[in-house]
C-alpha positions in Angstrom: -18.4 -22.1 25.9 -21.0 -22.0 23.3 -21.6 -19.0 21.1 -24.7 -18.6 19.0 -25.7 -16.2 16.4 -28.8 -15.7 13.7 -26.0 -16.7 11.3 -22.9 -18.4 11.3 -20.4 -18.4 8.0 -18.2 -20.8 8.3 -16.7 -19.9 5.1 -15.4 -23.5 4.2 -18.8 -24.4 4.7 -21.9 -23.4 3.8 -23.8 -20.6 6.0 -25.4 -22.3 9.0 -28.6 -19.9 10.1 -29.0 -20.0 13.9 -25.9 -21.4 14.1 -23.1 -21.2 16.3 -19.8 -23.4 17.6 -18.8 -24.8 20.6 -15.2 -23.6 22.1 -12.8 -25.7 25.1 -9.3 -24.5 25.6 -9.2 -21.4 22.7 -10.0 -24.0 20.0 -13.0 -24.7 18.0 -14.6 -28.1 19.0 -18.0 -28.4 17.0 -19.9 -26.3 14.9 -23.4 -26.5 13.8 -27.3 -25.5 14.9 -27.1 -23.5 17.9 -30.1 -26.1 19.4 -27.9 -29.0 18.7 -24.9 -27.4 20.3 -26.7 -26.9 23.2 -28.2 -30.1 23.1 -24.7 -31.6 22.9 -23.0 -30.1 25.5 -25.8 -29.1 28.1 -23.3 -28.0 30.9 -21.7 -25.2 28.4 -21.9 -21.8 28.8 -23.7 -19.9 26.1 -23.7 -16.5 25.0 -25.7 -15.5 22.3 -25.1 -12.7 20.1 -29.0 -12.3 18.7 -29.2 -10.9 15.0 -25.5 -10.8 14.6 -23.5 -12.6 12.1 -20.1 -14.6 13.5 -17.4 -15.2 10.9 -13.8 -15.7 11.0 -11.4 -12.8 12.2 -10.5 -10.8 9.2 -6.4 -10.6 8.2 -5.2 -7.1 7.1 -2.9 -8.8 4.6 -0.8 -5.6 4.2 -0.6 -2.9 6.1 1.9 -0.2 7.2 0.6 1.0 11.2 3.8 3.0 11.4 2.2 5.3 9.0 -1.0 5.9 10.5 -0.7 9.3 11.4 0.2 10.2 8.0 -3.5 10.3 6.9 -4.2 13.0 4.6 -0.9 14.6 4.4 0.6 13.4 0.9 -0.4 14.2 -2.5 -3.2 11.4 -3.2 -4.3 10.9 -7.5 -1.1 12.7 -9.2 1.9 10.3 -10.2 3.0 7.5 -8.0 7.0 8.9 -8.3 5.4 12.1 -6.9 3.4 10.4 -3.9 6.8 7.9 -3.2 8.7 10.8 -3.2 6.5 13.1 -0.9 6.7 10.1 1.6 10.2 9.7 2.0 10.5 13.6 2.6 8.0 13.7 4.9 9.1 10.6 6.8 12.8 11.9 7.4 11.2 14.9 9.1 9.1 12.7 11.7 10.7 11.4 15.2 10.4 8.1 16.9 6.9 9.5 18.8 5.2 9.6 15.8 5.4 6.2 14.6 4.8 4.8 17.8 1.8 6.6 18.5 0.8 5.9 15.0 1.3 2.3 14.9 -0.8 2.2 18.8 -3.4 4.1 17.0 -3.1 1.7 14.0 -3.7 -1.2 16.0 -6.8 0.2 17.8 -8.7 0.7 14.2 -7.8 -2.8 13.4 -9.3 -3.9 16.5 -12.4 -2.0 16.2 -12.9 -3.4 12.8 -13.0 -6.9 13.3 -9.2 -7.6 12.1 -7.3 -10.6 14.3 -4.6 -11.2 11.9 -2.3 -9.0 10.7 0.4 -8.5 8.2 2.0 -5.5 8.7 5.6 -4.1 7.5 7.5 -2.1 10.1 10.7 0.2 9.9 11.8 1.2 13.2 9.8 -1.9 15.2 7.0 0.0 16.9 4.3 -2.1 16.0 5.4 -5.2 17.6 4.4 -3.7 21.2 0.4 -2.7 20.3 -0.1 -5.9 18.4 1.1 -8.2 21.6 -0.5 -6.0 24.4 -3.6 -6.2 22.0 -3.2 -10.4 21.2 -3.6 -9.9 17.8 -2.4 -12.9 15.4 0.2 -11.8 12.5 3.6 -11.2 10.8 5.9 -8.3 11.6 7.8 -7.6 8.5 11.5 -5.5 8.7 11.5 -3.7 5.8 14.9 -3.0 4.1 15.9 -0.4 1.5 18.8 0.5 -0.3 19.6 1.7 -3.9 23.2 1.7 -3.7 25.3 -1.3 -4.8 28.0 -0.8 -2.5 26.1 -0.4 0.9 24.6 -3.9 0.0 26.1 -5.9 2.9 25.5 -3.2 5.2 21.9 -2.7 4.9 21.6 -6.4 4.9 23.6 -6.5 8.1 21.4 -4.3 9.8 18.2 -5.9 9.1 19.2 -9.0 10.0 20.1 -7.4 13.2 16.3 -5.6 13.8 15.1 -9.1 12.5 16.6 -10.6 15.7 15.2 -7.9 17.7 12.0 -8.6 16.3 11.8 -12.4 17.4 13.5 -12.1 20.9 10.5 -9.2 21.8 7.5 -11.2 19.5 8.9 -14.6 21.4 5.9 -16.6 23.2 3.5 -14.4 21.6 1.3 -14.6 18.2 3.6 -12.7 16.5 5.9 -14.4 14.0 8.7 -12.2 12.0 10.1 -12.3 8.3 11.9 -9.4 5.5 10.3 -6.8 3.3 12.4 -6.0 0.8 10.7 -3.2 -0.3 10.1 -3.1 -3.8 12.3 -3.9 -7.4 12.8 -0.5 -7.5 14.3 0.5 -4.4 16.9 -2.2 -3.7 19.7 -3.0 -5.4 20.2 -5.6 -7.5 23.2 -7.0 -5.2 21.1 -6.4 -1.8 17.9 -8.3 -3.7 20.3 -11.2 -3.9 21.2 -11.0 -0.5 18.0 -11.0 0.7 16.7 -14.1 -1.0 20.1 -15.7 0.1 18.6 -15.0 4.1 15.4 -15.6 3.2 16.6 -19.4 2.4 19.1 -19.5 5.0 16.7 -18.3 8.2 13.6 -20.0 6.6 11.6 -16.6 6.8 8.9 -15.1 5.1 8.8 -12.3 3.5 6.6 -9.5 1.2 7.5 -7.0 -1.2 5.4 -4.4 -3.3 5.4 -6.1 -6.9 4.4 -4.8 -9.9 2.8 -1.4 -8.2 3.1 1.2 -11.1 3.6 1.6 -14.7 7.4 3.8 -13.4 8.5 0.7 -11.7 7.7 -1.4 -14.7 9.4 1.3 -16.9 12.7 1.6 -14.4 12.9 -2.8 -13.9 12.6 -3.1 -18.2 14.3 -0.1 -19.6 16.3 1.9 -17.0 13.5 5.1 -18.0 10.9 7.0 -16.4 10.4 9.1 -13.2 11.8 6.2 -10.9 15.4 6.9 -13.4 15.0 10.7 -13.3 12.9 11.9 -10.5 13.1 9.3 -7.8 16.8 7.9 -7.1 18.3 11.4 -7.7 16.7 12.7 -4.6 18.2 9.6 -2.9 21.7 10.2 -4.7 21.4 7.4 -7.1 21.9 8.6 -10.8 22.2 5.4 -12.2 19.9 1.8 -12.2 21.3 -0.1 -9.6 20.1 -3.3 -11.6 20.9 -5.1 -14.7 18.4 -3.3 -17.1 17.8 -6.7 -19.1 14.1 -5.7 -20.6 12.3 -7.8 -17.8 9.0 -7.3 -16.2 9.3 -6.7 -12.3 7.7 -10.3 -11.7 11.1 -11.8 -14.0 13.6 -9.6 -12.4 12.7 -10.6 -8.7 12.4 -14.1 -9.7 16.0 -13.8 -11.0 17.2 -12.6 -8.3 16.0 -15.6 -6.5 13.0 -13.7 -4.4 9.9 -15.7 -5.9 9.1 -18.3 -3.5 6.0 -20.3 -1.9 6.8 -18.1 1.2 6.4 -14.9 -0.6 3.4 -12.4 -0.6 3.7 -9.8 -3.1 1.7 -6.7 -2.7 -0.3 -5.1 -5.4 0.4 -6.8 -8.7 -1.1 -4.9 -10.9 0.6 -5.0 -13.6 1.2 -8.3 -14.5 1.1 -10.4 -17.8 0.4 -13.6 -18.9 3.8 -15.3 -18.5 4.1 -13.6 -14.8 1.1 -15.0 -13.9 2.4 -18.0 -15.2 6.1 -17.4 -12.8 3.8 -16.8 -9.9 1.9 -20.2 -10.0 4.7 -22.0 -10.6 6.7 -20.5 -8.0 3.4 -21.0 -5.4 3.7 -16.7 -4.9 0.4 -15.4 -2.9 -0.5 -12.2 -3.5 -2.2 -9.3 -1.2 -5.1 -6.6 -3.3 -5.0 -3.4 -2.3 -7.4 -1.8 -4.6 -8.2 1.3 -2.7 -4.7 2.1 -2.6 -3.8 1.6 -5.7 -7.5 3.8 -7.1 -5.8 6.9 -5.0 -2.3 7.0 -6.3 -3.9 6.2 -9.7 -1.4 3.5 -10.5 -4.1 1.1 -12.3 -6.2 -1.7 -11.3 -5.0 -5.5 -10.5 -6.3 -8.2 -12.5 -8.1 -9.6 -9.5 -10.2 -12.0 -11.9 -7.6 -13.7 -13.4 -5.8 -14.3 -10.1 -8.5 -15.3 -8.2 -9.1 -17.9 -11.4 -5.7 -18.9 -11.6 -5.9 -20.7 -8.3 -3.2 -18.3 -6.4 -3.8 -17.5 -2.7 -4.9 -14.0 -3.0 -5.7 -11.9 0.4 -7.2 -8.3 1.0 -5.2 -5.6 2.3 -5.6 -2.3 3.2 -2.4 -0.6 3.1 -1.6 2.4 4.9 -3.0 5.8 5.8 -0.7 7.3 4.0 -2.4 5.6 0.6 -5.5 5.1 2.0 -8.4 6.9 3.7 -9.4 4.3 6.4 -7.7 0.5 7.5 -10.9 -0.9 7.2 -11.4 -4.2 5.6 -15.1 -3.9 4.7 -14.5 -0.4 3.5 -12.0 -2.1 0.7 -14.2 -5.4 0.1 -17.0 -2.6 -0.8 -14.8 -0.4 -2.8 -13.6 -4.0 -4.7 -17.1 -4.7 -5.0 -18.3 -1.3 -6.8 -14.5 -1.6 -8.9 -15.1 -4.7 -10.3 -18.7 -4.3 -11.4 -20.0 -7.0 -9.1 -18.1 -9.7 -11.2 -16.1 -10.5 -8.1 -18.7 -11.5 -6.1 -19.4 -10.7 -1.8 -18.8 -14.2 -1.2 -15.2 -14.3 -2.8 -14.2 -10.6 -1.1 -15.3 -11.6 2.3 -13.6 -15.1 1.8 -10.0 -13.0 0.5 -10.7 -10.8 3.4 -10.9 -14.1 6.4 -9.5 -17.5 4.3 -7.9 -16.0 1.3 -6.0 -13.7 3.4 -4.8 -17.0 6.4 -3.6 -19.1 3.5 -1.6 -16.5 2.0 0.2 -15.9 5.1 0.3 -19.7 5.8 -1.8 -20.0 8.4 -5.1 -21.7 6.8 -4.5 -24.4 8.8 -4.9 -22.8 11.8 -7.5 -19.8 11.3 -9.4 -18.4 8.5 -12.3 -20.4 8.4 -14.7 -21.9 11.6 -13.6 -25.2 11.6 -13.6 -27.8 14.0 -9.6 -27.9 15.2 -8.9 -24.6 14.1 -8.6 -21.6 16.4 -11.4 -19.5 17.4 -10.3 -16.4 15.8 -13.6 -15.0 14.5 -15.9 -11.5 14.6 -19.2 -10.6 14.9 -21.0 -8.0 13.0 -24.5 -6.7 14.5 -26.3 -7.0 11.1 -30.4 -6.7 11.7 -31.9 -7.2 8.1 -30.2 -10.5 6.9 -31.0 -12.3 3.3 -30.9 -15.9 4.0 -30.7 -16.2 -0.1 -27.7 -13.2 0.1 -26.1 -13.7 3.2 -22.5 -12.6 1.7 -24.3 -9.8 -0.2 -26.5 -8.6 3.0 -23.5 -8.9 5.0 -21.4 -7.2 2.6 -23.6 -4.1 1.9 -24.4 -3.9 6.1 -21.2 -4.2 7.3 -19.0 -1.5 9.1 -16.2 -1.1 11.3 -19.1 0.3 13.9 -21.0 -2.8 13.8 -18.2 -5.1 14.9 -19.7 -6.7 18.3 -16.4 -8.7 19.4 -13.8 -10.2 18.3 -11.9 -13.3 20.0 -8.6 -14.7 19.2 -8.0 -18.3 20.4 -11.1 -17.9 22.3 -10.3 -14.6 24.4 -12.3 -11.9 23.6 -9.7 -8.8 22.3 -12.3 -6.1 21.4 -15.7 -6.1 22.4 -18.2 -2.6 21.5 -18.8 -0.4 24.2 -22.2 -1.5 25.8 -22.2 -4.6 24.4 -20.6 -6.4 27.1 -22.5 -9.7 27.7 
């Protein structure tokens, strides 16, 4: 088939206005004028989308869609130790119906935004089964905790047993698994070991929040600060369950062997000059969350230097329970107003499509509309374009309500009520 638009963004490519691409077998096959597509392959079908803008799906780098229904129910600007805290009281209260229906409901908002790819870090598995019914591209994440030294193998045990789970029920679909350790501070220094040690052995991805807070980069390089005396005590640690060597959170997971061209860490925000350096040379890609980090007041990542570092940096929009929507162009706005306009539309909505493939490793496959590549793309229903701006119009248009369709490997998975064609 053929599908046309007023403007197609490649986003390897320069914008194509009246543009669209050609599509055989869920894969892109040309891309260029919509009247020399047609020209071209005269026998096609074409569908064409008027006004709107196609692009390439958007990938949620990092999200939690277990935690969906937790909007609006934890403390949101006060410490982070506080909000961390909250969470894990609050989540030992909830059953196994709430994070199912949570992670369905999850999955529904990404659709409806425009997302096709996902990254998303699950504890008790309920996600896998609304991402496949929905054919949503992505990683599934088991996250693993565990503060205590002496239930190290355990813990480790039992993920690797949910990771299993994971791929037999995700086999044949678009769904691929890895580990989430889930951050410096909440593993233990042998189980962090452990981890990288089946990270190498079963060749998996993984992700970890990374540098989050000033508390975790107090508790990684002294032992001190709410994490020490507020945090583990309530989970009946009283004592670092790490070598407390002076290290940064960046130096301490590389130790432990974690920091690895098939890592994504989450939020780095605070990170200095020699971690940036440890992150390049270990080919680390990162995932922004800057709306997230803005409401548990934890700081704000040095986007600009990563994105001119070279690292593969993608957008997330973590969860509900950090968050007030898992909406992609909510955050590339929000980043927008942040950073003063120095990060510019055309970078965010790149992070939020491109930025965000090749930091899961899949740029070769999505994450730009390009001939070989699958035709994972959205369409937005923008009416007032700048051909001068199209990034900027786009940017300042675009919301989750304006989302037309979405296809992955050609097969349409959302399409707006009364806009079927």
């Amino acid at each position: 088939m053929i599908l046309t638009a007023r403007l197609l963004l490649p986003i390897s490519d320069p914008p194509i206005l009246d543009g669209g691409l050609f599509i055989r077998d869920g894969a892109i096959c040309a891309v260029g004028k919509a009247s020399e597509l047609i020209r071209e392959f005269p026998t096609e079908p074409h569908d064409d989308l008027g006004s709107a803008v196609i692009l390439p799906g958007l990938v949620n780098a990092h999200t939690h869609l277990e935690l969906t229904g937790l909007h609006g129910r934890l403390p949101l600007g006060k410490s982070f130790t506080e909000w961390v805290t909250a969470l894990l009281d609050l989540r030992s209260e909830l059953d196994d119906a709430f994070f199912t229906t949570s992670a369905r409901l999850g999955t529904t908002t990404l659709l409806r935004s425009g997302v096709t790819c996902v990254a998303d870090i699950t504890t008790f598995g309920r996600s896998v089964a609304p991402l496949m019914a929905a054919g949503l591209r992505g990683i599934i994440f088991q996250e693993i905790l565990g503060p205590h030294p002496e239930q190290a193998m355990e813990r480790l045990d039992a993920a690797e047993k949910a990771i299993q789970s994971l791929q037999l029920q995700t086999d044949g679909s678009l769904l691929s698994v890895g580990l989430s350790p889930h951050a410096p501070y909440s593993l233990s220094e042998p189980l962090l070991l452990r981890c990288a040690e089946l990270l190498r052995r079963r060749n998996l991805p993984a992700t970890i929040h990374l540098a989050e807070s000033p508390e975790e980069v107090a508790y990684i390089g002294l032992g001190l600060g709410p994490i020490a005396s507020e945090l583990l005590p309530a989970v009946g640690r009283h004592s670092p369950s790490h070598r407390v060597c002076g290290e940064s959170p960046v130096a301490f997971i590389d130790r432990a062997g974690l920091l690895s061209e098939q890592l994504l860490a989450v939020h780095g925000v605070h990170v200095g000059g020699a971690d940036l350096e440890l992150l390049k040379q270990r080919g680390v890609a990162l995932a922004m969350c800057p709306r997230s980090n803005y409401y548990l007041n934890v700081g704000t990542a040095p986007l600009t230097r990563y994105l001119a570092s070279g690292l593969r940096v993608g957008l997330g929009t973590d969860s509900l329970a950090s968050n007030e929507t898992l909406s992609l162009w909510d955050e590339m706005q929000f980043a927008h107003r942040l950073y003063g306009g120095v990060v510019k539309a055309q970078q965010l909505v790149t992070m939020a499509t491109l930025g965000g493939a090749t930091a899961l490793g899949m740029a070769g496959a999505i994450g730009s509309l390009t001939p070989g590549k699958w035709a994972d793309l959205t369409a937005m229903a923008i009416d007032h374009l700048d051909d001068a701006d199209p990034y900027g119009s786009l940017l300042s248009q675009a919301s989750d309500g304006l989302v037309v369709l979405s296809m992955v490997e050609g097969k349409i998975v959302y399409q707006r009520e009364g806009a079927e064609r």
